[in-house]
N, C-alpha and C positions, 0 to 999 in steps of 0.2 A: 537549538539544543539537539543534541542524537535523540532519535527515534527508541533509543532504549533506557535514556534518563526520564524515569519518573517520577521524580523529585523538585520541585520547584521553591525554594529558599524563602521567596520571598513574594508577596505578590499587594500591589500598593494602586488602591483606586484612587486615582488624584480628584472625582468629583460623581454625584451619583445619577450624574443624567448617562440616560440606554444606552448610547453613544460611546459610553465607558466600558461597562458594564454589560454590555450585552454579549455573547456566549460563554462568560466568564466559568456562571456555573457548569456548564459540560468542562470546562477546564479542571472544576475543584472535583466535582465527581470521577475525574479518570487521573487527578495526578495528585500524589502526597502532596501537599501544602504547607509548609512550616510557619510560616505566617504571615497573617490579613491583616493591611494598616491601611486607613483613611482617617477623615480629619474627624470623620464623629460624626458631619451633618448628613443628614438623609433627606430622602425626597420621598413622601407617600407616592406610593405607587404598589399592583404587582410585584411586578416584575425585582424591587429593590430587596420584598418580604419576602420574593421566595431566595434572594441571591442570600441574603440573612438567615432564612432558614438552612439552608444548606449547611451552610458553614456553622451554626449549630451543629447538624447531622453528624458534619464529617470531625467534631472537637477542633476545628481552629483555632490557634492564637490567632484573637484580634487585642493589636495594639490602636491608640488614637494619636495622631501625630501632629502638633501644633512646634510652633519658633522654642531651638532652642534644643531637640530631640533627635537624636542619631541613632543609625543603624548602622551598623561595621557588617559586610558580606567582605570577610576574608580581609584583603588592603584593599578593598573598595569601600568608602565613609559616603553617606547620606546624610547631610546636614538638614533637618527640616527648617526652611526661609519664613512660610505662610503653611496654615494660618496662626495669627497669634490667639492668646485664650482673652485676649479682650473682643477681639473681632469674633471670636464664638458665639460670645456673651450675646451677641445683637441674634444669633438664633435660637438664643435659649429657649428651651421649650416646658413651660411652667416655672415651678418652682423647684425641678428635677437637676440643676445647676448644666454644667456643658457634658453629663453623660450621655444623652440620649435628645438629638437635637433633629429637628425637623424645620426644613426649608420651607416658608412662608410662601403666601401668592406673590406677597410682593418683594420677597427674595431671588434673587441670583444665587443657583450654587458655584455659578463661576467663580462669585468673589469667595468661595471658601476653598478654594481648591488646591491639595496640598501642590506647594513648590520645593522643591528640592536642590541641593547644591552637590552634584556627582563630582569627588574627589578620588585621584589616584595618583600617589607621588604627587608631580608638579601640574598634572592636568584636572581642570576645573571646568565642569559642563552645568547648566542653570538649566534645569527641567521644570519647564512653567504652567503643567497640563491647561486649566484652561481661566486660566485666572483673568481681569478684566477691572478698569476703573470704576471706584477708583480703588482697587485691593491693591492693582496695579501700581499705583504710584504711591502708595505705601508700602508695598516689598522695596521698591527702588528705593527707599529710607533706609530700610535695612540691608540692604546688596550695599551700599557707598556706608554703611558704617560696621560690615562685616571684615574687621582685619585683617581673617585667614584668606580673605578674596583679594585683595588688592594687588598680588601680585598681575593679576589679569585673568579675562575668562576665555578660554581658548572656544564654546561652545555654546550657542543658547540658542534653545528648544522654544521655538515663534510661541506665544500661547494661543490659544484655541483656535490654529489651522490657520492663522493668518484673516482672521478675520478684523472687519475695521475696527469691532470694541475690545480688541484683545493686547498686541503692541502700541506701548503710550512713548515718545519720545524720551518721556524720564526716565521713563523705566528699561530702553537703550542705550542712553546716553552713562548709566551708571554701571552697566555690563561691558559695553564695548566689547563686544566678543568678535574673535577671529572669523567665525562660521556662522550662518544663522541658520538652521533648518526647520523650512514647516513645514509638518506632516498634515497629509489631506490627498482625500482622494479625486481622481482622475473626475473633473464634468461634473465635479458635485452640483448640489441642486442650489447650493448659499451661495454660489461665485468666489467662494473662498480657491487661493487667497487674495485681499483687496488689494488694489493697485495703490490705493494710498499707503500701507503696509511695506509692499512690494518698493516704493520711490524711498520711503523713509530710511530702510534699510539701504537699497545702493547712493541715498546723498552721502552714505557713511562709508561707502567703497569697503560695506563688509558682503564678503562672500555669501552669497545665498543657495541655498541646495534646496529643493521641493519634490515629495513622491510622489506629486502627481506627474511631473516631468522626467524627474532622474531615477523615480524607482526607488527601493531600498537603499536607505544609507545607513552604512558601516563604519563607525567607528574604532581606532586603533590606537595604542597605546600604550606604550612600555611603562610609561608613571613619569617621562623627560620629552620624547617625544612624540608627537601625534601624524596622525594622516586619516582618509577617510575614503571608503571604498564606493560607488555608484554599483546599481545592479547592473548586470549589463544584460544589455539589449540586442 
């Protein structure tokens, strides 16, 4: 975005581990915010009550976004895939129903992690932040019985960095998308991404792009047809 928009439309934690979250708040401190949407679950911690308190401070819209729940930014549609409100249910926290939900010891916020369906015009991209089985092979339930997707998905977002419990074969198999990209940094300390991850994808002779190899990847789009840009080096 230019250096003089300070305005930012929309801003969407797909899950509340640091790793998401972490400088977000110097983000919401220095730029308007129109609005904060996650799934709802939280993770005690710091660092999560002060990203919460903030956004008190500053009057955020926070929306919660589970299957079923759309954002329109202009002709850009956000279909929300995961989570659904029964899968919430499992982190319900008392008897407070799915407003106010708190991740367990022995929860995964992976598996609550919002997914998204990025539509514009004819192009379809499946943003998976960092969802994980089996969440995983229940959104793939719903990607093969979402009818506005069948026409194909030109783009799908690895989920959580390519790691091994992140891409599940069903949950490929029902995307078939043109591109896969996973985002991950350079020498990380997990060995992401997994080479078993890394084989599943090219037995499918789908394109793979990675930042920790290719750098920034840009996508482009008239709403017909697509192409993608590599940082250059």
């Amino acid at each position: 975005m230019p250096f003089w928009d300070r305005k930012i439309e929309l801003i969407i934690l797909t899950n509340p581990d640091k790793d998401h979250y972490a400088g977000l708040i110097d983000v919401i401190r220095r730029y308007q915010i129109i609005k904060y949407s996650s799934s709802g679950v939280d993770k005690e911690g710091a660092g999560m009550d002060a990203l919460k308190a903030e956004l008190k401070n500053r009057s955020v819209p926070t929306v919660d976004l589970n299957l079923g729940d759309q954002v329109n930014l202009g002709k850009i549609k956000l279909y929300t895939l995961w989570p659904t409100k029964e899968w919430l249910a499992r982190a319900k926290s008392g008897e407070s129903g799915i407003e106010n939900l708190v991740v367990g010891a022995t929860d995964s916020p992976n598996e609550y992690s919002v997914v998204l369906r990025l539509s514009y015009g004819e192009f379809d991209a499946l943003l998976t932040g960092d969802i994980e089985p089996p969440a995983s092979d229940q959104l793939a339930v719903i990607v093969n019985s979402d009818s506005d997707s069948q026409i194909g998905w030109e783009v799908l977002k690895v989920p959580h960095h390519g790691s091994k419990n992140g891409l599940t074969e069903k949950l490929l198999d029902a995307v078939k998308p043109k591109l896969a990209i996973i985002s991950v940094g350079k020498n990380n300390r997990y060995g992401h991404p997994h080479q078993e991850v890394i084989k599943l994808i090219s037995d499918q002779a789908i394109k793979l792009l990675r930042t920790d190899l290719n750098g920034e990847v840009e996508i482009v789009t008239d709403g017909k047809t697509w192409s993608y840009k590599e940082e250059e080096r």
